[in-house]
C-alpha positions in Angstrom: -121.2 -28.5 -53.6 -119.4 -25.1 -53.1 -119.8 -22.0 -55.8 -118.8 -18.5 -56.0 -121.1 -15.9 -54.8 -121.3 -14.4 -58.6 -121.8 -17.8 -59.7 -124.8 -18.0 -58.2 -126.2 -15.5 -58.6 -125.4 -15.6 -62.4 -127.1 -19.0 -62.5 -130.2 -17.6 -60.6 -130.4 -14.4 -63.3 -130.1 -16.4 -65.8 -133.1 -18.7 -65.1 -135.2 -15.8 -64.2 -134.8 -13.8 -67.3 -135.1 -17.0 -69.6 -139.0 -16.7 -68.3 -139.7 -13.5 -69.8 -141.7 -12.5 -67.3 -143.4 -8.8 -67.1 -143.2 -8.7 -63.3 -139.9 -9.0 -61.4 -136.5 -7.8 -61.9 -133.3 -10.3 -62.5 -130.4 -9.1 -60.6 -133.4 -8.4 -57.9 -134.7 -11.7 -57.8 -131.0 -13.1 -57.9 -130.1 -11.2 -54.8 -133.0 -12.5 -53.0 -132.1 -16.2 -53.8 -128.5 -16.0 -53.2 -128.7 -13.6 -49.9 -131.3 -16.2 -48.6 -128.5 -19.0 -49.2 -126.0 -17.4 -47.8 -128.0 -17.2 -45.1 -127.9 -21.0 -44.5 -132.1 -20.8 -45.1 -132.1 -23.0 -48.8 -132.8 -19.9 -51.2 -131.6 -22.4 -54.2 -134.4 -24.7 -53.3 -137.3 -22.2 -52.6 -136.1 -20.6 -56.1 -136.5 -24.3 -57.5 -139.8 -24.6 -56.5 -141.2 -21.3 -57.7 -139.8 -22.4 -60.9 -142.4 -24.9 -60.6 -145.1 -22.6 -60.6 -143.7 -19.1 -62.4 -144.5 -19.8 -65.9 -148.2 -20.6 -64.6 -148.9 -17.5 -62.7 -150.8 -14.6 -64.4 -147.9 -12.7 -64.3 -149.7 -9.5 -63.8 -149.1 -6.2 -61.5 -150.3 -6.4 -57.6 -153.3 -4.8 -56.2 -152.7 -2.4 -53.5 -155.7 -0.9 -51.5 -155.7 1.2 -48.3 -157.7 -0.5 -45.7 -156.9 1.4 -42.9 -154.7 4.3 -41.5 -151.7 2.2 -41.2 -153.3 -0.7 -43.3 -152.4 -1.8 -46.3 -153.6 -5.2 -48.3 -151.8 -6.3 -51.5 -153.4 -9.0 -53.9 -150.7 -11.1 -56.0 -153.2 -13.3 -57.6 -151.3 -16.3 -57.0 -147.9 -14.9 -58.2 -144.6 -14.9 -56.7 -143.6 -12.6 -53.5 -139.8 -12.8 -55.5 -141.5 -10.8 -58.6 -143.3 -8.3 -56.3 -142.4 -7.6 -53.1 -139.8 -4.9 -54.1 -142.1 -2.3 -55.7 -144.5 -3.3 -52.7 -142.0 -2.1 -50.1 -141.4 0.8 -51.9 -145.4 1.6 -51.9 -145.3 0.6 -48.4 -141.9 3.0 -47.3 -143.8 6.0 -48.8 -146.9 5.3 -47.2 -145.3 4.9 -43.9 -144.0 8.4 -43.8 -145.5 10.3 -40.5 -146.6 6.8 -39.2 -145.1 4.8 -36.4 -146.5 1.1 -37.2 -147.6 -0.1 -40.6 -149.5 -3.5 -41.6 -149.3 -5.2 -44.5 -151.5 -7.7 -45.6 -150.6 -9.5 -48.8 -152.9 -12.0 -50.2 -152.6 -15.1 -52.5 -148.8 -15.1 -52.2 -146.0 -18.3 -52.8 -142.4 -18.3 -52.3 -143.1 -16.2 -48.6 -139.6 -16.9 -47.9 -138.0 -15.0 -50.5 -139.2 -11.7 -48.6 -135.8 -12.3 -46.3 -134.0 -10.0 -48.6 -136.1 -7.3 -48.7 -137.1 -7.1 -45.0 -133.0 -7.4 -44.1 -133.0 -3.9 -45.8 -135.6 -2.1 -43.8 -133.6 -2.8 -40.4 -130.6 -0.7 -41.7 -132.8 2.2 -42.6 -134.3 2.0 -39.4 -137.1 0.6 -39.4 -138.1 -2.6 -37.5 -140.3 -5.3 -39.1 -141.6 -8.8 -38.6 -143.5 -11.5 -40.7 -145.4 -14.3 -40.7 -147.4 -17.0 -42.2 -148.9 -20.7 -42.2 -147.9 -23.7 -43.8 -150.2 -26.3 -45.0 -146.9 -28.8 -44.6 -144.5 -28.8 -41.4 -143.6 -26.4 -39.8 -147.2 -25.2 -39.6 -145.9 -21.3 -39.1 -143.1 -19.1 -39.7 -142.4 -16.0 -38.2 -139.6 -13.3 -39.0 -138.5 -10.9 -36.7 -135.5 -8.3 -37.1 -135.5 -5.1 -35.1 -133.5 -2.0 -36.2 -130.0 -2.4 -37.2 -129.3 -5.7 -37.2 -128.2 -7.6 -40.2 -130.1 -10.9 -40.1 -133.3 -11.8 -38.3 -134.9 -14.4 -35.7 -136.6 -16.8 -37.2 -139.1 -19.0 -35.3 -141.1 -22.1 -36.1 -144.4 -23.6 -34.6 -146.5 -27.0 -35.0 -149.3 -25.8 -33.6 -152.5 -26.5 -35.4 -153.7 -23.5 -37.8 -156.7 -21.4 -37.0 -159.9 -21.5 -39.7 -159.5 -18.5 -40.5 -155.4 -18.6 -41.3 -155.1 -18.7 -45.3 -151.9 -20.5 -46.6 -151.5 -18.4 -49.4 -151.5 -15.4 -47.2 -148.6 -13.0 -45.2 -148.7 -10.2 -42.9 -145.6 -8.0 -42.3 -145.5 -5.2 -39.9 -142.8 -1.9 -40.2 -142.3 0.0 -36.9 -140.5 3.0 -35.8 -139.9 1.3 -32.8 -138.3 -2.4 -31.8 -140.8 -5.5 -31.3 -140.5 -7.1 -28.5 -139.6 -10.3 -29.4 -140.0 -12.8 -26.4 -143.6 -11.7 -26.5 -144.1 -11.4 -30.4 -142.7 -15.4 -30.7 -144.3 -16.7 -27.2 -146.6 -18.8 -29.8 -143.7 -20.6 -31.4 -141.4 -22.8 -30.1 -138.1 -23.5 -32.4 -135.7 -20.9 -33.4 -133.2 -19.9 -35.6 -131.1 -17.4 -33.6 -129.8 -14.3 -35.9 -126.4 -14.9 -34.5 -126.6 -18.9 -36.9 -127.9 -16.8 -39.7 -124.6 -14.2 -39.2 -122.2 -17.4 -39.0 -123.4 -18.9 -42.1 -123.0 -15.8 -44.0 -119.8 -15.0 -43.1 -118.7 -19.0 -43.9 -120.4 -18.5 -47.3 -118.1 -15.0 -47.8 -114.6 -16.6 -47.0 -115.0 -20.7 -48.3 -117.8 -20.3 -51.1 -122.0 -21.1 -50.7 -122.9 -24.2 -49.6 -125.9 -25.8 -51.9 -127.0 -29.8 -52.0 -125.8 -31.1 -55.5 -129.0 -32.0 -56.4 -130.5 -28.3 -56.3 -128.0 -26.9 -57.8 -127.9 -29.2 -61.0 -131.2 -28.6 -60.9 -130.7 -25.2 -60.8 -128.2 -25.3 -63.7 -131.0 -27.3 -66.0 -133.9 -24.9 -65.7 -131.5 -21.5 -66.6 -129.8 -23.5 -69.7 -133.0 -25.2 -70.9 -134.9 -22.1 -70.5 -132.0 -19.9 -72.2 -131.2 -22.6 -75.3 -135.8 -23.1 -75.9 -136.1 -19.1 -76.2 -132.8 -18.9 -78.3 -134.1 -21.2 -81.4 -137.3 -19.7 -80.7 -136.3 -16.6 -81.5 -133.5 -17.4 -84.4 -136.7 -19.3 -86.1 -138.5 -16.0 -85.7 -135.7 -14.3 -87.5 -135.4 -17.0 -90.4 -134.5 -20.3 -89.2 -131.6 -22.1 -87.8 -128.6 -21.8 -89.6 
């Protein structure tokens, strides 16, 4: 079905502040899902399945350690990159000043590609990035890259089989001064997502409305109102009882 941008991203709010969570901003998380859609790269359904998993993480701040000079490693203890990555950007932004390359490793991570938001922003400010990470399912890795000033990224795909020492809850991103080379950075991967796709879709989502399968969306729909309507008698009880 086709919505409105502001639908959508009223539907997405919605569901995230029925959870109460300590960790995460709304309109942030909203943003995420819906740019990610607009995108043509399924936001709706990755937000779905962190759903799954949201009111089961600790729901607790990230760790951030200085490993190196230009090294940083972040511990979510199993939470979602939607409700963290934000303030770790910021850390990382601050940190990178009088650098040229920055690594961040971020540990025990789900919903990796919710992080397309947030690393969009980086290339208008300047600064080139790329990410990656491996899938227990198909495709077996991901990989990110958007050099400075562009508006969407290069997204590239591979089957090939994971190294022992690749965690799957795992993602590195690396912020540079300077562009990656991307022929070499991707020479491991073999499908693509060209930027110039990603561009199209947006623009098709801006002038005829955002494309997303019926069935996410419904489902969607259920987890903001059942969330919303739970937490609303909850807290009428709390004030006396239903009426």
């Amino acid at each position: 079905m086709i919505v409105s941008h502001n639908e959508l991203t009223a539907a997405v709010n919605k569901a995230f502040l029925g959870m109460r969570l300590s960790c995460g901003e709304a309109d942030v998380v909203a943003n995420m899902v819906v740019d990610l859609q607009m995108a043509g790269l399924h936001g709706v359904h990755h937000f779905n399945n962190a759903c799954t998993y949201l009111g089961l993480d600790l729901d607790r701040p990230a760790d951030i350690s200085v490993t190196g000079k230009n090294i940083i490693e972040v511990d979510l203890h199993n939470g979602s990159l939607a409700c963290h990555l934000p303030v770790v950007m910021d850390y990382a932004l601050e940190s990178m000043v009088g650098l040229k390359s920055l690594k961040i490793e971020i540990k025990n991570c789900h919903n990796r590609w919710l992080a397309f938001s947030e690393l969009v922003k980086l290339a208008s400010k300047g600064i080139a990035c790329y990410a990656k990470w491996s899938n227990g399912s198909s495709p077996k890795r991901t990989l990110y890259v958007i050099n400075r000033g562009c508006v969407t990224p290069d997204v590239f795909f591979s089957e090939l089989i994971l190294d022992s020492d690749e965690k799957l809850q795992d993602m590195t991103i690396e912020l540079s001064v300077q562009d990656f080379d991307i022929a070499h950075i991707s020479k491991d991967y073999c499908t693509q997502v060209d930027a110039n796709e990603l561009i199209k879709a947006q623009n098709s989502a801006w002038k005829e409305g955002v494309f997303i399968d019926d069935a996410e969306w419904l489902s969607l729909k259920k987890t903001a109102t059942a969330i919303l309507v739970e937490n609303s008698q909850q807290s009428m009880n709390g004030a006396g009882g239903l009426v």
